[in-house]
Structures are given as C-alpha cells and as structure tokens.
C-alpha positions as CSV (number, residue, x, y, z in Angstrom):
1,X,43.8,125.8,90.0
2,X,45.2,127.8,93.1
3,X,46.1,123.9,95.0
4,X,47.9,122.9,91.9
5,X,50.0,126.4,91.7
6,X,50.3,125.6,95.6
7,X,51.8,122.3,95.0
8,X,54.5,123.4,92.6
9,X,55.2,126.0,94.4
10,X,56.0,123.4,97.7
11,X,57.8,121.5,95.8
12,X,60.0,124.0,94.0
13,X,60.4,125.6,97.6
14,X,61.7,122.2,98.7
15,X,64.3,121.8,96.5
16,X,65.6,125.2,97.2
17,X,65.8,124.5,101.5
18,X,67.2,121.5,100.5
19,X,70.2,122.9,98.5
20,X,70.7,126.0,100.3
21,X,69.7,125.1,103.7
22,X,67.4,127.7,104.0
23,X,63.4,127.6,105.7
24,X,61.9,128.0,102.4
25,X,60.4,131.4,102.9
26,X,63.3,133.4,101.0
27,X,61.5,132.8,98.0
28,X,58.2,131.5,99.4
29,X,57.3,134.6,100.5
30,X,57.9,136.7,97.8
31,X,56.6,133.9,95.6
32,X,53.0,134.4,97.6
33,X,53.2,137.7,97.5
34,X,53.5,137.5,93.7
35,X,50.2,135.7,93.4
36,X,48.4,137.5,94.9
37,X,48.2,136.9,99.3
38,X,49.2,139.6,101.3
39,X,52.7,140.0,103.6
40,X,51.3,139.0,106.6
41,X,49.6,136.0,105.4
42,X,52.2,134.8,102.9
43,X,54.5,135.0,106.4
44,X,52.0,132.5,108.1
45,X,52.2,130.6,105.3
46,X,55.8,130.5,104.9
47,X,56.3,129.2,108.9
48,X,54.1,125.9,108.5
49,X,55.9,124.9,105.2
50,X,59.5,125.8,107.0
51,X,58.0,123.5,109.9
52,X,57.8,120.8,107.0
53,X,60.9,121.3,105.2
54,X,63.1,121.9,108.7
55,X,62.3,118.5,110.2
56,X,62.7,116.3,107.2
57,X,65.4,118.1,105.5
58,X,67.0,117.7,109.4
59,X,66.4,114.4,109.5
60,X,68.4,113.5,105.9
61,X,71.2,115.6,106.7
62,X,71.9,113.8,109.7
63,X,71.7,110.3,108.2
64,X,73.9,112.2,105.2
65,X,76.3,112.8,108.5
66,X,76.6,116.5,107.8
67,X,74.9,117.5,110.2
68,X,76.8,118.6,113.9
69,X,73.8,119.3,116.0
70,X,76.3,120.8,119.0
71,X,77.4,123.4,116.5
72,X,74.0,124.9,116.3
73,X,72.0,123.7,119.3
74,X,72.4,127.0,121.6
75,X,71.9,128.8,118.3
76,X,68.7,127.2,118.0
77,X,67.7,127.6,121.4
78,X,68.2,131.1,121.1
79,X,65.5,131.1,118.1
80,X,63.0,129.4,119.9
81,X,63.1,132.4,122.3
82,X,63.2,134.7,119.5
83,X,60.5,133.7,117.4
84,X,57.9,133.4,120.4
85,X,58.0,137.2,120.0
86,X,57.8,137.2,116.1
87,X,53.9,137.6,116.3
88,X,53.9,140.4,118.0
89,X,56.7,142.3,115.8
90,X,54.3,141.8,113.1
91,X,51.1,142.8,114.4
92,X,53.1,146.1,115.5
93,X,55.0,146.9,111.9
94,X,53.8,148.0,108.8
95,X,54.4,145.4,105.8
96,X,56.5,147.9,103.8
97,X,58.9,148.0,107.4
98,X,58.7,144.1,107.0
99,X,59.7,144.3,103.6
100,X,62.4,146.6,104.3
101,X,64.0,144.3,106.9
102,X,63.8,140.8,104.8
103,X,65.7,143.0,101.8
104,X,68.3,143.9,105.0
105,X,68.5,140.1,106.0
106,X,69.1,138.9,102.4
107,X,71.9,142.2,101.6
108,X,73.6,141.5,104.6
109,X,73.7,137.7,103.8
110,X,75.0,138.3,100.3
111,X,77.8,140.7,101.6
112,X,79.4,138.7,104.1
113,X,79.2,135.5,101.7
114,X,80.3,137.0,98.3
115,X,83.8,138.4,100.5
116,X,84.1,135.2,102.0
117,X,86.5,132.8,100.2
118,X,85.9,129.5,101.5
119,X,89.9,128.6,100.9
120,X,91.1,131.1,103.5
121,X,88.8,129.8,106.2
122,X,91.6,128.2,108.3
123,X,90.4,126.1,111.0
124,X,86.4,125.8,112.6
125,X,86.2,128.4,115.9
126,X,83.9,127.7,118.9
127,X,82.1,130.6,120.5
128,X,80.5,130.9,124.2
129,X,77.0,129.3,124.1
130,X,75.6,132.9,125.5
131,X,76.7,134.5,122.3
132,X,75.4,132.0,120.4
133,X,72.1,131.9,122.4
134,X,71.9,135.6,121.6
135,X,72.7,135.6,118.0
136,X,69.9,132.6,118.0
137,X,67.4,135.7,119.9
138,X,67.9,138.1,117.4
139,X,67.8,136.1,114.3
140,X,64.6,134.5,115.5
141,X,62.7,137.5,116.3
142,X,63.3,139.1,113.0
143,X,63.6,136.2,110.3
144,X,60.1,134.7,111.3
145,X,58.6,138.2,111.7
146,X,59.4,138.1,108.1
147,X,58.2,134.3,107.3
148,X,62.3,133.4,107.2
149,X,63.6,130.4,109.3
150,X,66.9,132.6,109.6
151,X,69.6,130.3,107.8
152,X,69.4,133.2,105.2
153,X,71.8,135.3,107.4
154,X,72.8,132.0,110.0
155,X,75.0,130.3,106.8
156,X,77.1,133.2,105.9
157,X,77.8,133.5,109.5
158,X,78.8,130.3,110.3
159,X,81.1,129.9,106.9
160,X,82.7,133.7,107.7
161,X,82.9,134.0,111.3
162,X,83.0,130.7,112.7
163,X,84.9,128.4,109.7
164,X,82.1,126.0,109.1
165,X,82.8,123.6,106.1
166,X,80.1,125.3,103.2
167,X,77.8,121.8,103.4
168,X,78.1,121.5,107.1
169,X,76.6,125.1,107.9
170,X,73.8,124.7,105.1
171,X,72.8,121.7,106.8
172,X,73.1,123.3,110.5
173,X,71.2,126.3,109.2
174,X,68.1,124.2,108.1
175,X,68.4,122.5,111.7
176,X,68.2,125.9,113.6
177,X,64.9,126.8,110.9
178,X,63.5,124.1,113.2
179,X,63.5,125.7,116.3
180,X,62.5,129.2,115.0
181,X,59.7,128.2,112.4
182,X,58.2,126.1,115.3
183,X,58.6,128.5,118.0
184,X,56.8,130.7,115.4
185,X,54.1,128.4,114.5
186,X,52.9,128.7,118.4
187,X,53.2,132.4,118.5
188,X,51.2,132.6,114.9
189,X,48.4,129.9,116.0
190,X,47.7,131.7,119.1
191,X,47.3,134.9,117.4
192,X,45.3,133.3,114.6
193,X,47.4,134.7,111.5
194,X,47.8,131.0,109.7
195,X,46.1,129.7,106.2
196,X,46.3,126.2,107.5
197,X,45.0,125.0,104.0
198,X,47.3,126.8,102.1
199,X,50.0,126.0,104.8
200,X,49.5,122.6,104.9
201,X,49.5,121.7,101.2
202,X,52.8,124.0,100.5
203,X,54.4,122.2,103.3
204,X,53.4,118.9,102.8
205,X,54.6,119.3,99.0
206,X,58.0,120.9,100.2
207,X,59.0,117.2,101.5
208,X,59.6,116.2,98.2
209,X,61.5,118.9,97.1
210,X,63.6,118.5,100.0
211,X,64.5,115.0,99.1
212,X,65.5,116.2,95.6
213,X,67.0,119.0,96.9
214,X,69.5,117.5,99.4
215,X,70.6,115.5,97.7
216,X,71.6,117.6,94.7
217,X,73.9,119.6,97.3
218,X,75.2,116.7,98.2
219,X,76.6,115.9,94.3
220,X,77.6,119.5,94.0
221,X,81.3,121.3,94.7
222,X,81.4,124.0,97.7
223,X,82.1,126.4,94.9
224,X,79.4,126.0,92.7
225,X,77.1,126.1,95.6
226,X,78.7,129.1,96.9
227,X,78.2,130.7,93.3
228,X,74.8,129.3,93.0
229,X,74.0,130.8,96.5
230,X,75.3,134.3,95.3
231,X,72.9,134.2,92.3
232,X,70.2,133.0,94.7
233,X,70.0,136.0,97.1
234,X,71.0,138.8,94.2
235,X,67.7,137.2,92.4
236,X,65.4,137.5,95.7
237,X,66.8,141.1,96.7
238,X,66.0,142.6,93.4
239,X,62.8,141.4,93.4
240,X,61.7,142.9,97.0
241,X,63.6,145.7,95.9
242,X,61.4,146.0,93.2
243,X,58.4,145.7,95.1
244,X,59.5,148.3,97.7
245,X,60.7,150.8,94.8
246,X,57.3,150.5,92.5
247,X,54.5,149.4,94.8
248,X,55.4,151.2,97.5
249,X,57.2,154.3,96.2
C-alpha cells in the first residue's frame, strides 16, 4: 500500500515542480512528514526526487525555450557549493530548528512575491556573477538542509529584484534545483541519510508529473500563476505552522 501512496504522491509532486518551478520538496516534505517518516528522512527523500524532477523538468523547458541558462548558471554554481554542506547543517540542528527555517524560506518567499506586481517590473537587471555565486551559497546550504531545491525563495527573487519574465524564472529556478539537489545527493549518500527505495520510486513517478505539469504553466497567464503561487505557499506555511505550534508547542 505504502508504494502506491508513494507513487501518487511522485506524481502529484511532479506536477507541482512543473508548474511552479520548484524541487518538489515544498510540499514533499511536509507531505512525508504527514504519513508518517521523520524530518530528516522525508529530507533525504525529498533530494533524490528533486534530482528527478530538476533534470527532466530542465530538459522540457529548454526545448519550451524558456529557459536562459546564463541567467542562473553562477546562481547554480553557487548551490552546488552550498548544498555540499547541507549534510552537515542537519546532522547539527534539531528538526523543530529545520522546521523553523523552511516556514522562514516559504514567508519570506510569499512576501516579496504577493508585493511584487509583475506590470511594474520595467526592464530584466544583470548582477555581478560573485553576487550571484553567493546568493547561490546561501540558498543551497539552507534549502537542501531542509529537503528544498531553493526555487521556493530563488523565483520571487528573480521576478522582484532582477525583472525576470514570471515563466522564465520558474523555469530558471527548477534549473538551479539541479545543481543544489545534486550537490545534496553527494553530501546525503556519503553520510548515509537516503531511503533509496522510497527515493527512487517518488522520483521516478515525479517525471510524469512534470510532463503534465509544464506544460499546464505553459497554457496558463502570468497572473493566474502568480495567484496560484500565492495560494500555494499560504497553504504549505500554515501547515508547518501548524506542526510547529501543536506538535512541538
């Protein structure tokens, strides 16, 4: 029963990194936690299926041509670097500090794209590739420590501070889960904290919904994704909110 549950799950996972251009862990993890595996499992869990979704969902935004690789590729570099260190940060932190710092990725996400209004972003900026490298650093350390791929917060940032068109930044943000989510799959395999199984059927699942989910983003308005993006990370906040407030007082 547990494969089948695991196979939805994948799938429904998929279409959600599809749309959104997230790694999948946003709501896989919570998702995991909900039936029944622990944080720090659920978040090895959440970087093999991210590996899965990453690539693929990579691979069809760039035939889709909305995908810039140059806007994103220092970024991505940057959280490759990060995420090597991921394994440690959790071995180190308590899962209620995890906890506390994906409802702080997710908050800070939904702030800086519910103020944004994507007809007042004016013209795309370019940064220096250190800052980007840097940004890359810190948002692969902590999003994998947390079994993120780090589009969650990457997105916003790209749409707010740097212009990004909406479906171009989605797509660079699932790009950049590709450098962190493997960088973290070393780090997590060397310290032996991966369900392979359960890994390997959520992720190979997740393909499909990727497919489905790409290419409903690419049928939808910037403004309904937008909204639909808004709903998305209210829903997931609540619900670690939740868990923070009544499992862990």
């Amino acid at each position: 029963m547990m494969i089948i549950e695991l196979l939805l799950l994948g799938t429904a996972v998929g279409v959600l990194s599809g749309f959104f251009g997230i790694g999948g862990g946003t709501i896989l993890v919570p998702a995991l936690l909900f039936i029944g595996f622990d944080m720090k499992t659920a978040v090895g869990i959440s970087i093999v299926q991210m590996v899965f979704s990453s690539i693929y969902g990579s691979y069809l935004n760039s035939k889709k041509g909305t995908l810039d690789v140059k806007t994103v590729l220092f970024i991505g570099f940057g959280g490759f670097a990060g995420a090597l260190m991921s394994s440690w940060v959790v071995a180190t932190l308590d899962a209620v500090v995890l906890e506390a710092i994906f409802l702080g990725f997710v908050l800070t996400a939904l702030t800086r794209l519910y103020f944004k209004k994507l007809e007042d972003m004016g013209e795309p900026r370019t940064a220096h590739p250190a800052l980007l490298f840097a940004v890359g650093a810190v948002l692969g350390l902590f999003s994998i420590s947390i079994g993120v791929g780090g589009s969650i917060l990457l997105v916003p940032l790209l749409v707010s501070f740097l212009h990004v068109p909406l479906k171009n930044a989605i797509s660079a943000g699932l790009f950049f889960v590709v450098f962190s989510s493997v960088s973290g799959f070393i780090g997590f395999s060397a310290a032996g904290r991966i369900d392979y199984t359960a890994g390997l059927t959520i992720g190979i699942a997740s393909m499909l919904g990727v497919f489905i989910g790409i290419a409903l983003k690419h049928r939808s308005s910037d403004a309904l994704q937008k909204r639909l993006l808004v709903l998305f990370y209210l829903i997931v906040s609540g619900y670690i909110l939740y868990r923070l407030v009544t499992q862990h007082g």
